[in-house]
C-alpha positions as a LaTeX table, in Angstrom:
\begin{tabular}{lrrr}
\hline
Residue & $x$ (\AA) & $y$ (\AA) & $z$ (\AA) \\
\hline
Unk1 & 122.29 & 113.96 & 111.26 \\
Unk2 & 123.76 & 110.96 & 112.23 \\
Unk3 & 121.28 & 107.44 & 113.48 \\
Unk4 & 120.18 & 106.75 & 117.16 \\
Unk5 & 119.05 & 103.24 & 116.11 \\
Unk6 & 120.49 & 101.29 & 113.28 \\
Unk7 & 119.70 & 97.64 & 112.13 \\
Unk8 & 122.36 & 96.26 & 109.54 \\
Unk9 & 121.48 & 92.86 & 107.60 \\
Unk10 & 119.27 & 91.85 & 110.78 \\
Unk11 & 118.35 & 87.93 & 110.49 \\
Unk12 & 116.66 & 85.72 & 112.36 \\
Unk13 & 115.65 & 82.00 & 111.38 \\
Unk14 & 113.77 & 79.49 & 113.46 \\
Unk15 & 113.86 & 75.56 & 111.74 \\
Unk16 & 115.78 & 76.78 & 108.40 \\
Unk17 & 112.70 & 79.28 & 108.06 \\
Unk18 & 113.66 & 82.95 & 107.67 \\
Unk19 & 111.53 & 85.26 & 110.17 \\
Unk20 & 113.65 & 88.20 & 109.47 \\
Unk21 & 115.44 & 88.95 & 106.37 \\
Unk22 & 118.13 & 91.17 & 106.35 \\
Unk23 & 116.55 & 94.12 & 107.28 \\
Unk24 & 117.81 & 97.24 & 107.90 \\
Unk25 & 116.93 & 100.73 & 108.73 \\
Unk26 & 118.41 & 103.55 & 110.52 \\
Unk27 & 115.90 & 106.07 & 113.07 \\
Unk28 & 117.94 & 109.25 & 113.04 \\
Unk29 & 116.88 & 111.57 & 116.58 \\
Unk30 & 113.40 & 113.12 & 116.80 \\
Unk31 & 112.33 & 110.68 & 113.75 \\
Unk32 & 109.32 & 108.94 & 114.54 \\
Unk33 & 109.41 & 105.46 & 112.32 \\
Unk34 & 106.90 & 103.21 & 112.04 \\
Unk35 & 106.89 & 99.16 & 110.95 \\
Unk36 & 103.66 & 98.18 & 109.03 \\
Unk37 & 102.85 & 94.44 & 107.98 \\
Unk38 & 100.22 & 92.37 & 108.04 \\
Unk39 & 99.57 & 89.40 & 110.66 \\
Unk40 & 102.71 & 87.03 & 110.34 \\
Unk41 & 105.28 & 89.57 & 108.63 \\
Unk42 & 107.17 & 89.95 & 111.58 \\
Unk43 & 106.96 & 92.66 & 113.07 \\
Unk44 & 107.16 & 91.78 & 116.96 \\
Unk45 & 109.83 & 88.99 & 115.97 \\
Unk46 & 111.64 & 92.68 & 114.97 \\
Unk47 & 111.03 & 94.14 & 118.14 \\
Unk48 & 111.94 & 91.43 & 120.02 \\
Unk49 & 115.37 & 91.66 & 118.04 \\
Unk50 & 115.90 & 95.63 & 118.79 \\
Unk51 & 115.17 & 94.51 & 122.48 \\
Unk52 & 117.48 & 91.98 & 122.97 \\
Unk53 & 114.44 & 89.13 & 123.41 \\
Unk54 & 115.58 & 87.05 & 120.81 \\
Unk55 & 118.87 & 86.57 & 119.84 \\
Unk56 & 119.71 & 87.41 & 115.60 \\
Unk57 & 120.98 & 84.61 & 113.50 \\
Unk58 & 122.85 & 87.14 & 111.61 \\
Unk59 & 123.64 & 90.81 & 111.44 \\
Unk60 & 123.72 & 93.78 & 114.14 \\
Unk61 & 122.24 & 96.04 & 116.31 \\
Unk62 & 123.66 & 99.56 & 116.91 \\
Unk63 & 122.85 & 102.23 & 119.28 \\
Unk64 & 124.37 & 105.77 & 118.66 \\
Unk65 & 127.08 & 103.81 & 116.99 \\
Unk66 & 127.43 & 101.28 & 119.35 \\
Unk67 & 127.09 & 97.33 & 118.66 \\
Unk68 & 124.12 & 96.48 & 121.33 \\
Unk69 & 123.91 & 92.88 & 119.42 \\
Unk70 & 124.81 & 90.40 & 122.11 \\
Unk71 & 123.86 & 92.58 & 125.08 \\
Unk72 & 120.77 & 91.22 & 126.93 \\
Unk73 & 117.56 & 93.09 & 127.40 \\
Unk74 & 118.30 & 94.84 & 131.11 \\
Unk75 & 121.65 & 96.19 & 129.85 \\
Unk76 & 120.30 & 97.72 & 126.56 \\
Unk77 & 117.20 & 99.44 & 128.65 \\
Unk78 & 120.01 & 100.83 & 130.75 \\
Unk79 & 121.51 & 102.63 & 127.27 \\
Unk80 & 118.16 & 104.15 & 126.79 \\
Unk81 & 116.13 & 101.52 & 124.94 \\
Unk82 & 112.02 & 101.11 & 125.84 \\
Unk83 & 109.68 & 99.28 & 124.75 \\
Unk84 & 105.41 & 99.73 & 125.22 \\
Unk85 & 103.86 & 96.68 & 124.23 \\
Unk86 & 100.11 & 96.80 & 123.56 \\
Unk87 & 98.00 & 97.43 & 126.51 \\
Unk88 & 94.78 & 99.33 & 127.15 \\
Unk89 & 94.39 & 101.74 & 129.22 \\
Unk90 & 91.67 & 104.81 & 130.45 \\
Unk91 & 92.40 & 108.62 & 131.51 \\
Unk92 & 90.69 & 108.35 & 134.68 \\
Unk93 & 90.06 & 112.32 & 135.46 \\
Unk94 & 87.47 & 111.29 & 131.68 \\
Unk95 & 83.92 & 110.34 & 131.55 \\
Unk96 & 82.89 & 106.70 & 129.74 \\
Unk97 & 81.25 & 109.41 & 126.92 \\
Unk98 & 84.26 & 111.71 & 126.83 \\
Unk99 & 86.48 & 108.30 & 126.35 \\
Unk100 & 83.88 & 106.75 & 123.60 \\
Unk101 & 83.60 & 110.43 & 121.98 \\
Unk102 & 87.86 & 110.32 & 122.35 \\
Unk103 & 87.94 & 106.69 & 120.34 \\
Unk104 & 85.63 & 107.75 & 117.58 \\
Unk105 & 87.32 & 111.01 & 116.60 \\
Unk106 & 90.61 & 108.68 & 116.59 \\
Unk107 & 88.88 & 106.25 & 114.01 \\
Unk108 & 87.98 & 109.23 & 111.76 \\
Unk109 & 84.12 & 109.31 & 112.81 \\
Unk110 & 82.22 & 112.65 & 113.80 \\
Unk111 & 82.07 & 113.59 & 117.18 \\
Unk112 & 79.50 & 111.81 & 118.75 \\
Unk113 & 76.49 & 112.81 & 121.07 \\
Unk114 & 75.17 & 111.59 & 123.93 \\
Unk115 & 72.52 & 109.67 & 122.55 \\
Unk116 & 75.33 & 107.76 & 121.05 \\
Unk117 & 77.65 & 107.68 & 123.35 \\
Unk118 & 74.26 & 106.21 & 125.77 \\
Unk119 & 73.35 & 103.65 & 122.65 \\
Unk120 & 77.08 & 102.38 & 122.40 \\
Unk121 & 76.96 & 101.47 & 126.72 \\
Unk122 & 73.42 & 100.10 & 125.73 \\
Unk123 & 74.48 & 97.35 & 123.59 \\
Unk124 & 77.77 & 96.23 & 126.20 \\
Unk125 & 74.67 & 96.46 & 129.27 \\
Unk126 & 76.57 & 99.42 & 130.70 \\
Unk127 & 74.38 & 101.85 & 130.55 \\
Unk128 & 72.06 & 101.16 & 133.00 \\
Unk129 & 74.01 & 100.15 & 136.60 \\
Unk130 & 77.16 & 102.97 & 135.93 \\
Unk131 & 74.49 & 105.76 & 135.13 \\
Unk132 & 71.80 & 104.83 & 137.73 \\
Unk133 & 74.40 & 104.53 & 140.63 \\
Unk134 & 76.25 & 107.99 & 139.24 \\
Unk135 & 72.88 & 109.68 & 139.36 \\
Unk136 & 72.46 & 108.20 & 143.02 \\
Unk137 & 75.95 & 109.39 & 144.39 \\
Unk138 & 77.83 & 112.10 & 142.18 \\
Unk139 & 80.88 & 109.95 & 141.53 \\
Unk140 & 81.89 & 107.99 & 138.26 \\
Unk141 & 83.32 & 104.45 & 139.21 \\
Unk142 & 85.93 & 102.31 & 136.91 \\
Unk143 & 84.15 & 99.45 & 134.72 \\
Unk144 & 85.84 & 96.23 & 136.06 \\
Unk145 & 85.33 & 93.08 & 132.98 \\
Unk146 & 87.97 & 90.65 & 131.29 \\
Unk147 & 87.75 & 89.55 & 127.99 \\
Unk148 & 87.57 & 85.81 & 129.06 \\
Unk149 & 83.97 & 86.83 & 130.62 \\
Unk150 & 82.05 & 87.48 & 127.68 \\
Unk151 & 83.70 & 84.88 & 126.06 \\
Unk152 & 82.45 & 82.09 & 128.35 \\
Unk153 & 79.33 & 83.69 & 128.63 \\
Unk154 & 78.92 & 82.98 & 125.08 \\
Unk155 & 79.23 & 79.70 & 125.67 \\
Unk156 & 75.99 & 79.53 & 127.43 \\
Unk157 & 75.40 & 77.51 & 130.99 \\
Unk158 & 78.11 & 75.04 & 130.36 \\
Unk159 & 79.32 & 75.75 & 134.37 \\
Unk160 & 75.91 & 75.10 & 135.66 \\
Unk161 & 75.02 & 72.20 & 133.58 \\
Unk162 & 78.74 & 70.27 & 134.96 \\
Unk163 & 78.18 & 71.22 & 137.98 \\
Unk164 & 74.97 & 69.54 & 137.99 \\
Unk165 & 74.73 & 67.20 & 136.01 \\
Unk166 & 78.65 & 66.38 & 135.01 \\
Unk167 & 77.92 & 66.77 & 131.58 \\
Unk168 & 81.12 & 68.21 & 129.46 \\
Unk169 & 79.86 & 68.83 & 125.89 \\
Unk170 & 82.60 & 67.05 & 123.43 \\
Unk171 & 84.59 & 68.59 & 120.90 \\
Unk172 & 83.29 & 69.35 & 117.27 \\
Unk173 & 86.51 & 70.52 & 115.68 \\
Unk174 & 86.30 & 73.39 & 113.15 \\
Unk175 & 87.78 & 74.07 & 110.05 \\
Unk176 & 87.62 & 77.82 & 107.46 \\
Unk177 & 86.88 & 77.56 & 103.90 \\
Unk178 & 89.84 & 80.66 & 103.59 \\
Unk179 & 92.83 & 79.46 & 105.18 \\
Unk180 & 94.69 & 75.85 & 106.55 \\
Unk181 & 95.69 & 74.40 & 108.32 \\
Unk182 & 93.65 & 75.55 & 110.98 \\
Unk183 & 91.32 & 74.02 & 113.68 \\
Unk184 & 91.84 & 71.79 & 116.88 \\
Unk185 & 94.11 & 68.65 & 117.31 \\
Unk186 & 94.36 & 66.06 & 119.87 \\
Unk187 & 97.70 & 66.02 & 121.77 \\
Unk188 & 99.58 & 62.87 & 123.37 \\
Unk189 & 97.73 & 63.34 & 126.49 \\
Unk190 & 94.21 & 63.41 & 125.48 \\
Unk191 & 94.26 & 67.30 & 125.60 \\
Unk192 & 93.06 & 69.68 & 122.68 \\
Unk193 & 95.05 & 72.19 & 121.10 \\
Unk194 & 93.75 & 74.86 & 118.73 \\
Unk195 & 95.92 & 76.02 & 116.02 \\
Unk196 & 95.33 & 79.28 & 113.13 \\
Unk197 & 97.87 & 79.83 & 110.61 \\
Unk198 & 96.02 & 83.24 & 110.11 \\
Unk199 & 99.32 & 84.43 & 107.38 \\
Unk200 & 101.47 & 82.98 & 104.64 \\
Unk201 & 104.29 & 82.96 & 106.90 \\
Unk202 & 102.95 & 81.48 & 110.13 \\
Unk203 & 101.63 & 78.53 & 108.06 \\
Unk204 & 104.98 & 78.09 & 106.52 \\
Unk205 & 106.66 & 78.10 & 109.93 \\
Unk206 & 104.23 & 75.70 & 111.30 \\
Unk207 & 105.09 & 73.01 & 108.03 \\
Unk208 & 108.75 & 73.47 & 109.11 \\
Unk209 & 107.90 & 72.98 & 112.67 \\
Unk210 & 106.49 & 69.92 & 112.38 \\
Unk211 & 108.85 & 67.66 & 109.66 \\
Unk212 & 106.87 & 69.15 & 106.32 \\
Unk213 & 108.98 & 71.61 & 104.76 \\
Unk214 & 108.45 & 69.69 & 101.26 \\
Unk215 & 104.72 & 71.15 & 101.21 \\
Unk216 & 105.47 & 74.67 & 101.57 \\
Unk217 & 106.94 & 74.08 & 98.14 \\
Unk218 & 103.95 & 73.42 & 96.72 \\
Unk219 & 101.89 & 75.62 & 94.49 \\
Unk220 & 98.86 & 75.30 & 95.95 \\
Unk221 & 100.42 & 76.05 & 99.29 \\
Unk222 & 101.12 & 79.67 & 98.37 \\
Unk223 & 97.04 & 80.88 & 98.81 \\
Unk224 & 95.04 & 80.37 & 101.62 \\
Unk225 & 92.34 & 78.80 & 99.66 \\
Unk226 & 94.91 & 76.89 & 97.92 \\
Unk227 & 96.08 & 75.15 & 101.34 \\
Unk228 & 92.22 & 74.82 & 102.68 \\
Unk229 & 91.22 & 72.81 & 99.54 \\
Unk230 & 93.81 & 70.66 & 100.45 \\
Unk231 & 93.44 & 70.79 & 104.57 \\
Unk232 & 93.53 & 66.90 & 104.78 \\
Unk233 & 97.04 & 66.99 & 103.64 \\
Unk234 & 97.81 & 69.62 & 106.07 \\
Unk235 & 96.11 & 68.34 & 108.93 \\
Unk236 & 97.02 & 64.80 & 108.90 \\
Unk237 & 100.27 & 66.51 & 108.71 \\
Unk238 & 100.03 & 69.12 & 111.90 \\
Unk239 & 97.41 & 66.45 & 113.84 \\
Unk240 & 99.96 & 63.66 & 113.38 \\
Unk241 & 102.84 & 65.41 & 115.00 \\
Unk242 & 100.60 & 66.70 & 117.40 \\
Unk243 & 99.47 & 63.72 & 118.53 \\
Unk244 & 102.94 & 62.53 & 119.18 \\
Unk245 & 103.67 & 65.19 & 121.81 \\
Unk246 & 102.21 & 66.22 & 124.63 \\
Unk247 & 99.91 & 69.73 & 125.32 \\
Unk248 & 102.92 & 71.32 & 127.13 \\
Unk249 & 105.42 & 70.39 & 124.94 \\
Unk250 & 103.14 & 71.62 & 121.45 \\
Unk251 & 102.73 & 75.20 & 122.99 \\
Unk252 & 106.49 & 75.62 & 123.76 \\
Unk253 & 107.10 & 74.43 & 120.45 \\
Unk254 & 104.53 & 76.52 & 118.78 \\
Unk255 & 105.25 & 79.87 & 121.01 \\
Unk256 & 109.43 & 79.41 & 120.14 \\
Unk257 & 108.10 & 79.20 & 116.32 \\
Unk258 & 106.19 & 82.18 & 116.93 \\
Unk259 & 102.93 & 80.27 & 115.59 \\
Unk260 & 99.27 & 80.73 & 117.53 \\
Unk261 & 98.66 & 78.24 & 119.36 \\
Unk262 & 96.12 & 77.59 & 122.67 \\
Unk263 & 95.44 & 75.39 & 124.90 \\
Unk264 & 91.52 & 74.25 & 124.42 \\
Unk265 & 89.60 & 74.36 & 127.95 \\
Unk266 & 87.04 & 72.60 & 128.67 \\
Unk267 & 84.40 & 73.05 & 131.28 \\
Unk268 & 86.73 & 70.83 & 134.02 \\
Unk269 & 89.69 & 73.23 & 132.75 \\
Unk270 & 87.36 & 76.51 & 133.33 \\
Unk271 & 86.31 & 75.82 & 136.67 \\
Unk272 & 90.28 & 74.73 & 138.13 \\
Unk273 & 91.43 & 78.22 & 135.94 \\
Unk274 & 93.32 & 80.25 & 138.37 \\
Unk275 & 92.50 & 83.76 & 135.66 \\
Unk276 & 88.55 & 82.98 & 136.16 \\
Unk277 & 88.96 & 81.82 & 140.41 \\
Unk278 & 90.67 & 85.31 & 140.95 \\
Unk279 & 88.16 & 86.94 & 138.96 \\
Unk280 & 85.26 & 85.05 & 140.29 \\
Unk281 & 83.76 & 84.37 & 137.01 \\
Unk282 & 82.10 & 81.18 & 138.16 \\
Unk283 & 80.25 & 81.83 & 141.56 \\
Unk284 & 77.85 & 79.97 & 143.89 \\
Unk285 & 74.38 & 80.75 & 144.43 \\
Unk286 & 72.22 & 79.41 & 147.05 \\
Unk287 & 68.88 & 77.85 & 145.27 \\
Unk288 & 66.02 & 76.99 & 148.07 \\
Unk289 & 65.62 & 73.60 & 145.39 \\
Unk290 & 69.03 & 72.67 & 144.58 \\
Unk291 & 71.05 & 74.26 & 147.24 \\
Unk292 & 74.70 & 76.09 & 146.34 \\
Unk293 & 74.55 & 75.96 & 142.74 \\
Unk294 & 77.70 & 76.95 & 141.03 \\
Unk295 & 77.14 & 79.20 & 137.63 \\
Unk296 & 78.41 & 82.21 & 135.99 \\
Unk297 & 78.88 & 85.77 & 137.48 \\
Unk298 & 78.09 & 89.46 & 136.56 \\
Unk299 & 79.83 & 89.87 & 133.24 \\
Unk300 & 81.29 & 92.95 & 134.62 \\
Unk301 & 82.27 & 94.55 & 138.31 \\
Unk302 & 81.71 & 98.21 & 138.89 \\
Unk303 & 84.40 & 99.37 & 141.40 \\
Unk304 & 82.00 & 100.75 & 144.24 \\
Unk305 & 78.83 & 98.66 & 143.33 \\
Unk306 & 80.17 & 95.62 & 141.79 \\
Unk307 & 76.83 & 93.84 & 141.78 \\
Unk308 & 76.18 & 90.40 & 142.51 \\
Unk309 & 73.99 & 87.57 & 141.58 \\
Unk310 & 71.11 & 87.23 & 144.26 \\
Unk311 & 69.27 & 84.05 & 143.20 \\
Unk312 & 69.77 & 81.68 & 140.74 \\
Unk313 & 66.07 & 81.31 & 139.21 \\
Unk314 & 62.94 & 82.45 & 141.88 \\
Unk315 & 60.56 & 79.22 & 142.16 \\
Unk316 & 57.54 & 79.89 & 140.04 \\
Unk317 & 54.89 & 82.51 & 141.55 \\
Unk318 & 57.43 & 83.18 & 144.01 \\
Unk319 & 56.66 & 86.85 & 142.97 \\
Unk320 & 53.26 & 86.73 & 141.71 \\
Unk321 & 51.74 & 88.49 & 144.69 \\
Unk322 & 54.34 & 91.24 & 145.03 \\
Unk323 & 53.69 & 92.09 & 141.32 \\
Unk324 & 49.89 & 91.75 & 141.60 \\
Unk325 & 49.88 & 94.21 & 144.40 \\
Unk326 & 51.90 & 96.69 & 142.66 \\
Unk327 & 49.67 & 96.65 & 140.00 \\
Unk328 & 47.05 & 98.07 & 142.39 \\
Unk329 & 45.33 & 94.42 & 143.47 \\
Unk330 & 43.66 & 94.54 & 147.25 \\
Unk331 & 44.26 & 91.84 & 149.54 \\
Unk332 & 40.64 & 90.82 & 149.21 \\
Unk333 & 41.31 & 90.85 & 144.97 \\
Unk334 & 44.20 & 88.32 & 145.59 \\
Unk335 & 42.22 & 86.09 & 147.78 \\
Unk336 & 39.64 & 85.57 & 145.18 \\
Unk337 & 42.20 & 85.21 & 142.53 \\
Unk338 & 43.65 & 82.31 & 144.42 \\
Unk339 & 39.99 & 80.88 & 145.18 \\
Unk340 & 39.45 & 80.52 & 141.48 \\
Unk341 & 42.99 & 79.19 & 141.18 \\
Unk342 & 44.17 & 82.32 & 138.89 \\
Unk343 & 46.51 & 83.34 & 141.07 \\
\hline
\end{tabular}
């Protein structure tokens, strides 16, 4: 049976460090193939090769025996090829327990019930608001969150406490005991970059990248422990060139080296972020004391009751009698309370 897809002697180098090999391979039709590697092998700098994304430095690309090399991405989807890059998704006609019970069974676990399909919403605070307002109304709705939300959330009430008090809590820098170089670096225009050289070959690309190819040759480079006992090296190295350039220009280098790389945001950053604006993740609250009070949103928007955040704090006792009363307290029990100054 003769190949749909073949790759002969494919290459690609970035700096005079080799990305891709010479691999090849040939996917015959009806042959399902699959390219396993750890973080860093290359395996989307392979893709991006088959898809005409990247250019090779050497060797070709054939489709049903025809050289697809130097044709650009539009013309080679036109010959047939596609390409699904990784995106989640839900079967909306499915429950939230029928999609939780679907994920487990694809992990290997036993189907699961509905006590722990109800425990698994629980601990994400789902639970609650999308089976109280199903139980109200009939109808399921679609669970609305980004995965910057939880993230700032973490954070704790960094929003709140710039916008009132213009306090922007400075950088502490981090560093792992497993791997280097790794942490955050100061750019050319007084910006923060964070930088994780998570494989072998991502940290050699990053040496290359920035003028140190001589210290991928050593020994001690060749282990991640063996580059984070010697992380001053490595990030007076990375830092240095860093600092020469500015935020911009480090993440176009570091994206065309296919190294991770991000920008660091800080509180000023979060609140001019066009992602969190059009999600609303920061919104303002009226407060009877401080007046509109900027702070962070629901962590998550249901599609027909997306909640909303009503007050920012009630004054103390605001509530006291309201609570008293529904605890079965008479008027007349309140007005003594308040005589003796319990209440």
């Amino acid at each position: 049976m003769t190949s749909v897809l073949q790759l002969e002697r494919l290459c690609w180098s970035v700096g005079g460090a080799d990305i891709i090999d010479g691999v090849s391979l040939a996917v015959r039709e009806g042959e399902l193939l699959a390219v396993i590697g750890p973080n860093g092998a290359g395996k989307t700098s392979l893709f991006n090769l088959i898809t005409g994304l990247t250019r090779p430095t050497g060797g070709a690309v054939l489709l049903d025996g025809h050289d697809i090399t130097a044709l650009p991405p539009h013309r080679r989807v036109r010959r047939g090829i596609g390409r699904t890059f990784q995106s989640s998704s839900v079967f909306p006609t499915m429950t939230v327990a029928e999609h939780v019970d679907l994920a487990a069974r694809s992990a290997g676990v036993r189907r699961v019930g509905a006590a722990d399909v109800t425990g698994v919403l629980e601990r994400v605070r789902l639970a609650h608001p999308a089976l109280a307002a199903r139980d109200r109304t009939g109808q399921g709705q679609v669970v609305d969150t980004a995965l910057i939300e939880p993230i700032l959330a973490a954070l704790g009430p960094h929003p709140t406490w710039y916008d009132q008090l213009g306090y922007v809590q400075p950088r502490t820098g981090n560093r792992s005991q497993n791997n280097a170089p790794r942490g955050t670096y100061l750019t050319a225009d007084g910006t923060w970059v964070a930088v994780s050289t998570s494989a072998q070959s991502i940290a050699e690309r990053v040496m290359v990248l920035v003028g140190r190819p001589d210290l991928v040759e050593a020994p001690w480079f060749a282990t991640g422990e063996g580059r984070a006992r010697h992380a001053d090296v490595l990030d007076e190295a990375v830092g240095g060139w860093i600092a020469l350039h500015s935020r911009a220009d480090v993440l176009a280098a570091f994206e065309k080296a296919e190294a991770a790389v991000a920008p660091v945001q800080d509180v000023r950053d979060v609140m001019a972020d066009p992602q969190y604006q059009a999600l609303s993740t920061v919104t303002t609250v009226d407060d009877p004391e401080l007046g509109p009070l900027r702070m962070q949103n629901v962590l998550f928007r249901l599609s027909a009751t997306p909640g909303a955040i009503r007050w920012a704090g009630r004054p103390h006792g605001a509530d006291t009698e309201e609570v008293l009363t529904e605890l079965g307290l008479t008027p007349a029990d309140l007005a003594e309370l308040r005589a003796e100054g319990a209440a």
